[in-house]
C-alpha positions as CSV (number, residue, x, y, z in Angstrom):
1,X,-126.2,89.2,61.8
2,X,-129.5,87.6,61.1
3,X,-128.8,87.2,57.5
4,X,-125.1,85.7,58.5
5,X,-126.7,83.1,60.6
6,X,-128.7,81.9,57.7
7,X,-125.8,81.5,55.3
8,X,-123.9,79.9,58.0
9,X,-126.8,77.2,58.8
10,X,-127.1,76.9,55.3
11,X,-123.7,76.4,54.3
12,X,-123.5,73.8,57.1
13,X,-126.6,71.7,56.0
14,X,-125.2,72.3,52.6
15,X,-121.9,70.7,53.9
16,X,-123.5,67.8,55.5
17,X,-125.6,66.8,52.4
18,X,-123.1,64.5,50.5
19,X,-122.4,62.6,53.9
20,X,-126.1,62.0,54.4
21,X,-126.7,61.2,50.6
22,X,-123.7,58.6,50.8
23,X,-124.7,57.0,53.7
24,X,-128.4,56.8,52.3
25,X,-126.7,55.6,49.0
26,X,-124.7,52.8,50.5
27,X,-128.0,51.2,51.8
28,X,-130.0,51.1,48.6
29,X,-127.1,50.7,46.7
30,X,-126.3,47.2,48.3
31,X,-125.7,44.8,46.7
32,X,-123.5,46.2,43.9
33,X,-121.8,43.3,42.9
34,X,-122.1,39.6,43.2
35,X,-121.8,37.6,46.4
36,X,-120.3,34.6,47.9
37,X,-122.2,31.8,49.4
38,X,-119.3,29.7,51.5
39,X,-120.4,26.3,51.9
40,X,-117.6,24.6,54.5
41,X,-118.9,21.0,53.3
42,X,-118.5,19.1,49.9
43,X,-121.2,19.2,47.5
44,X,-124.1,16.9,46.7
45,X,-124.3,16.8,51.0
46,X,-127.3,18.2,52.7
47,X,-125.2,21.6,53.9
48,X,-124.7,21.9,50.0
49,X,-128.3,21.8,49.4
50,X,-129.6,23.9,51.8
51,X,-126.7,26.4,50.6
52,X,-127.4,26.1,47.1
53,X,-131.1,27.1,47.3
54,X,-130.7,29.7,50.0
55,X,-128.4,31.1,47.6
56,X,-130.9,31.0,44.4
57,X,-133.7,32.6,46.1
58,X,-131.0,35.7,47.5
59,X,-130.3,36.0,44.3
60,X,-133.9,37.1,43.2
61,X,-134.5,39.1,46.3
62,X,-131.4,40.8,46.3
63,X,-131.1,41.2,42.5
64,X,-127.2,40.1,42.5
65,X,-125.9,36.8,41.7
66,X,-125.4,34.6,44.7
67,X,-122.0,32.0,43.9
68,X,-122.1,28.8,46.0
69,X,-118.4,28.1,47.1
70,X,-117.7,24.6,48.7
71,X,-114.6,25.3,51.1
72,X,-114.2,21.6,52.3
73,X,-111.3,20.2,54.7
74,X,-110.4,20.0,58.2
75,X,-113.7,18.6,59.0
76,X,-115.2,22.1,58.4
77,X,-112.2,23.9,59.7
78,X,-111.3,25.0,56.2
79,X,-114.8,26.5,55.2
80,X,-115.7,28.1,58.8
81,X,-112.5,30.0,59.0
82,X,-113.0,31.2,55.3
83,X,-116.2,32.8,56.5
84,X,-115.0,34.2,59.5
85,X,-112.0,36.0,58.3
86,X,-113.6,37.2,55.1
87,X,-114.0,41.3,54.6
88,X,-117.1,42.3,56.5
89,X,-118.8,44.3,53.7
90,X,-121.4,41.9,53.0
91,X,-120.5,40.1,50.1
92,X,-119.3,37.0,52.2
93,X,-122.1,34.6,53.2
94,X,-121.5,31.4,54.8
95,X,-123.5,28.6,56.1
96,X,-122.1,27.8,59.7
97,X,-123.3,24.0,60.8
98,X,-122.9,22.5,64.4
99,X,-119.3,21.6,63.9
100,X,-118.7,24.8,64.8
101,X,-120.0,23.5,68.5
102,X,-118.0,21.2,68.4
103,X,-113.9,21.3,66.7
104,X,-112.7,23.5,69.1
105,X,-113.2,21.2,71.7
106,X,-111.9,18.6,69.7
107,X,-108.5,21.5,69.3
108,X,-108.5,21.4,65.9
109,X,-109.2,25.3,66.3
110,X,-109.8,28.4,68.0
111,X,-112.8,29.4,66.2
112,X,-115.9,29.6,67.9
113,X,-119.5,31.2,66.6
114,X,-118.4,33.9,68.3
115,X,-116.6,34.7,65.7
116,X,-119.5,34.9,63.4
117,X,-122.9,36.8,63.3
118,X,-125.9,34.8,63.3
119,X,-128.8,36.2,60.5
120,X,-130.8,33.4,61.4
121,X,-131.2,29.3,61.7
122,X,-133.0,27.9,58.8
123,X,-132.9,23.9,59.5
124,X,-132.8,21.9,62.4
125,X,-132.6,17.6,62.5
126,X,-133.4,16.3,65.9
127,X,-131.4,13.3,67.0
128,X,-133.1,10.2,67.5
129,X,-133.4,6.3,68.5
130,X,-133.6,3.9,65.9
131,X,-133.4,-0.2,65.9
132,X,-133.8,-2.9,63.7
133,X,-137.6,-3.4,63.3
134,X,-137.3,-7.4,64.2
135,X,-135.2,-6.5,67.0
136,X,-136.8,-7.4,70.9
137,X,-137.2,-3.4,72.3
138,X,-140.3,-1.9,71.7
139,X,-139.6,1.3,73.1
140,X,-137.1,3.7,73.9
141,X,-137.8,2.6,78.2
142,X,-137.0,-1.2,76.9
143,X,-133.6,0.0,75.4
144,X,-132.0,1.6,78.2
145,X,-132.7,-0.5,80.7
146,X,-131.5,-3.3,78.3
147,X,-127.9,-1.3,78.0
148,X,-128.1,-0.5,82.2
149,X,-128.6,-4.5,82.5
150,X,-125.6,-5.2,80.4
151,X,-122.1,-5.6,80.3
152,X,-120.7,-2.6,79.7
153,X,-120.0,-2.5,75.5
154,X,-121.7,-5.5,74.9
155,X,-124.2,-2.8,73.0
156,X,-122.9,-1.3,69.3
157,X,-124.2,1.9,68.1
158,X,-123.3,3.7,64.7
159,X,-123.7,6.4,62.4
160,X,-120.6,8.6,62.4
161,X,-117.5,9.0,63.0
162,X,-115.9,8.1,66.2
163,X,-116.3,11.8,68.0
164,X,-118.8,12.9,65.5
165,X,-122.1,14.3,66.0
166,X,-124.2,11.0,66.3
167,X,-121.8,9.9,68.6
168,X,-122.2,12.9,70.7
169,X,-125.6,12.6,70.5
170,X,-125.6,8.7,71.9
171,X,-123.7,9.9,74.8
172,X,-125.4,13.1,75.7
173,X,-128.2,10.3,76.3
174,X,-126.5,7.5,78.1
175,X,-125.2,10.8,80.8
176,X,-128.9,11.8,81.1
177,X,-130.2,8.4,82.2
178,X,-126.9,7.8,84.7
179,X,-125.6,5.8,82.4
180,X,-122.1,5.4,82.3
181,X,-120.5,6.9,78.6
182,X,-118.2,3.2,78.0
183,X,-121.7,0.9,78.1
184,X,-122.5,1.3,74.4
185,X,-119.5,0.6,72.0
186,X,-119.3,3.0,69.0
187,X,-119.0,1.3,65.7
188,X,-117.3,4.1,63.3
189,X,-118.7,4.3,60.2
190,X,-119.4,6.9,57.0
191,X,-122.5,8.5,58.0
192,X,-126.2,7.5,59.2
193,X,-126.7,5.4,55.5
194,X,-123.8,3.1,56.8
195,X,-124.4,2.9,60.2
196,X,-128.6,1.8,59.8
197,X,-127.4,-0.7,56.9
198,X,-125.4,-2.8,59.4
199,X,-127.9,-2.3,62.1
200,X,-130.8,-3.8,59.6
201,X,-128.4,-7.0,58.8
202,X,-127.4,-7.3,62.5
203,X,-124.0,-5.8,62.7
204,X,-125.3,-2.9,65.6
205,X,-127.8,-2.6,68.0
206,X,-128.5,1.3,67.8
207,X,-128.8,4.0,65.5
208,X,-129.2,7.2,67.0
209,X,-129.0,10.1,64.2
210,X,-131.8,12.0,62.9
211,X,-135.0,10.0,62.4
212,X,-135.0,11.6,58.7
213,X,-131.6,10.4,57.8
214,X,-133.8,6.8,58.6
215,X,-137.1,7.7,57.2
216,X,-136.7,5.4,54.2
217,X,-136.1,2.2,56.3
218,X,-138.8,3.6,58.4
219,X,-141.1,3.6,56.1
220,X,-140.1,0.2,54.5
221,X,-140.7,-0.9,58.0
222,X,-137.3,-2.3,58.8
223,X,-136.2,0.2,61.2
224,X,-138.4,1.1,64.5
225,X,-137.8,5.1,66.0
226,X,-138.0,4.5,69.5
227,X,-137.8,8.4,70.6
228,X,-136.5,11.7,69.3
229,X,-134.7,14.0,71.1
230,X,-136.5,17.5,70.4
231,X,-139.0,19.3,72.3
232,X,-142.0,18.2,70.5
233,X,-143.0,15.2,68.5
234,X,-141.8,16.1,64.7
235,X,-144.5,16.4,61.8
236,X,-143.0,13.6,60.1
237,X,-142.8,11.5,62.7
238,X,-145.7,12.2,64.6
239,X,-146.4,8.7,66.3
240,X,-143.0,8.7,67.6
241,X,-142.2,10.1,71.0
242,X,-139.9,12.7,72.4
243,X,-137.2,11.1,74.5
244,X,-138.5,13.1,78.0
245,X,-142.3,11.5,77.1
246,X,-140.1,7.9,76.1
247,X,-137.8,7.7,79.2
248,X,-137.9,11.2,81.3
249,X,-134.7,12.1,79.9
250,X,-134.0,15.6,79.4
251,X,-131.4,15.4,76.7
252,X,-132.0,17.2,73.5
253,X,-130.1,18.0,70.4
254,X,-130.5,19.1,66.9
255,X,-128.0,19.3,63.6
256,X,-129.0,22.6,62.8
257,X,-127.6,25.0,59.9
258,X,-127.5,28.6,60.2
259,X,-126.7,31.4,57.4
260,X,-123.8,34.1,59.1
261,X,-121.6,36.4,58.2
262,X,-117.9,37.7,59.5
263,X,-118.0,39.7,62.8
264,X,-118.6,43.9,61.8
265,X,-120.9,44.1,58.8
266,X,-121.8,47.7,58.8
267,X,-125.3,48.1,60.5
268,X,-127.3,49.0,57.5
269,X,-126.3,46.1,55.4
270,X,-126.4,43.6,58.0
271,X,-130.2,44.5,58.9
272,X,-130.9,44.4,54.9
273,X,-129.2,40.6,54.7
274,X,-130.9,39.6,57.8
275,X,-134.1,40.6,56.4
276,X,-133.7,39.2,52.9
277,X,-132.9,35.7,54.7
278,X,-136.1,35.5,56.5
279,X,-137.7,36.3,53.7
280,X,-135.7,33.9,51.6
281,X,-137.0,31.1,55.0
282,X,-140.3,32.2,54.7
283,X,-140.6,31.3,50.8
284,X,-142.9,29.1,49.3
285,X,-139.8,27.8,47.2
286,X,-137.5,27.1,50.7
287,X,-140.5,25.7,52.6
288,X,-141.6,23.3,49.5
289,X,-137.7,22.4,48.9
290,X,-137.0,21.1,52.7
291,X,-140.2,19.4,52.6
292,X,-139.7,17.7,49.7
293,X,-136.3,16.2,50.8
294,X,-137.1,15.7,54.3
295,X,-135.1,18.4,56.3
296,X,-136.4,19.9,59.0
297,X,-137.3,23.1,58.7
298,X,-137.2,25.6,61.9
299,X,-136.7,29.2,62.4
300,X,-134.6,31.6,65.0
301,X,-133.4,35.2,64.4
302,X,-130.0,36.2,65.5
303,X,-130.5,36.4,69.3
304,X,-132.6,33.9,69.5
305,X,-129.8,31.2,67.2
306,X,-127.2,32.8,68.9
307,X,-128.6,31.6,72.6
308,X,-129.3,28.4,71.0
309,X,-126.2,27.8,69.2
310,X,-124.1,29.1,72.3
311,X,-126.0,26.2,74.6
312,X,-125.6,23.9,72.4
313,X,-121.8,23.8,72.6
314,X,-121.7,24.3,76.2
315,X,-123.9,21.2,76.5
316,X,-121.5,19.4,73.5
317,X,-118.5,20.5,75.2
318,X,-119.3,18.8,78.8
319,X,-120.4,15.1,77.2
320,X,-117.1,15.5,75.1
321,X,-115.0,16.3,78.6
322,X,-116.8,13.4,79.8
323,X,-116.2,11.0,77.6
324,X,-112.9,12.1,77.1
325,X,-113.2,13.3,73.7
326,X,-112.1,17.0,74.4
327,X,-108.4,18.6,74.1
């Protein structure tokens, strides 16, 4: 009986040998083939960028080729849904941006990052306040009061879209001072470069995107930052204040970018991606790249990008209600 016993357990381990060899095989076997980088915007932008060389350094750490796809349309509906409902194996990347927060709200879809898993943020912008350099406020405590005094849109800000992210960002402030959302008319225009051109030659009065997207002006003196709304002062822009020590306000928000993949990666390969994107943050080559151009750079892993990215549309979602932007 003894002897059976033995052939039995043997037999079993026997059994369970090409299982565990599989499973073990899957993991070091990963990446077997090349992967896809989804990009949702168009190419030369700063998403593209920040895809381009996240994909180049994957590529060395995971010893696959890494293909940068530019899915564009829908004002990132196209690209985001591309990721989401890609296969889960792990040869769909994608780099989700804070549209995400935001185009569901607007209804232009149903997708949420819920519907994604975070691996971890690698950039973040902080908003900002920018005016023309010869203009009469000095500081971010001068301008609001100057817009409370006023007649309601007498004030022009640009540097977006009507709706988009800049645009948010302006109004996400005027709510935290008490301010009502209509006292600052929004001048539409094609991005930040636009918007600060016709605030230098008079056409605005505000600017209030990231203080990078104005660093040139800033440095040619032309344009003033009055405040930026992040937690701490950035390294760039150390003389410049946060908007809680400029005014009290405790409004905040970032354009951030974040590299996911669809919802049910098997555990194994997920923990391998998640690691080889840290690694791919913590690079000489990343950390030199984003300096270089001016991004900021700031890390979260999953949870911690997840809780941020999930705050950040509740707190998008309730100035687009407000202002009546929402669907």
């Amino acid at each position: 009986m003894a002897l059976a016993g033995v052939a039995v357990a043997a037999a079993g381990a026997l059994g369970m040998l090409p299982g565990s060899f599989a499973a073990g095989q899957a993991l070091a076997e990963y990446p077997e083939r090349p992967i896809e980088m989804i990009v949702p915007w168009g190419a030369g932008g700063g998403t593209d960028a920040v895809g381009r060389i996240f994909a180049q350094i994957l590529q060395e750490n995971l010893g696959q080729p890494v293909n940068v796809v530019n899915r564009t349309g829908g004002s990132g509906v196209v690209g985001h849904t591309a990721i989401a409902r890609a296969k889960p194996d792990g040869y769909t990347l994608g780099v989700m941006t804070i549209e995400i927060d935001m185009m569901h709200w607007q209804g232009l879809t149903d997708l949420t990052y819920a519907d994604f898993d975070i691996l971890g943020m690698v950039n973040a912008d902080p908003g900002g306040l920018m005016v023309a350099s010869d203009g009469e406020w000095q500081d971010a405590a001068a301008l609001r009061d100057a817009i409370k005094a006023a007649e309601p849109g007498s004030f022009k800000a640009s540097g977006t879209g009507q709706g988009g992210i800049w645009h948010l960002n302006l109004l996400g402030w005027l709510m935290s001072e008490e301010i009502p959302v209509d006292a600052v008319t929004w001048v539409p225009s094609e991005g930040s470069v636009a918007g600060l051109t016709d605030m230098v030659a008079g056409g605005v009065h505000l600017v209030p995107s990231s203080l990078a997207e104005g660093r040139a002006l800033i440095e040619a003196g032309r344009v003033s930052a009055l405040a930026s709304m992040s937690d701490e002062r950035q390294e760039m822009f150390p003389d410049t204040p946060t908007i809680a020590e400029a005014t009290g306000s405790d409004w905040k928000l970032s354009v951030w970018r974040t590299i996911v993949v669809p919802k049910g990666l098997p555990e194994d390969v997920r923990a391998k991606l998640a690691d080889a994107v840290r690694a791919a943050y913590e690079s000489p080559t990343y950390q030199d790249f984003m300096k270089e151009r001016g991004f900021g750079l700031r890390w979260m892993g999953p949870d911690e990008a997840t809780a941020q990215v999930a705050e950040d549309d509740a707190n998008l979602g309730a100035v687009m209600k407000e202002a009546g932007l929402a669907r």
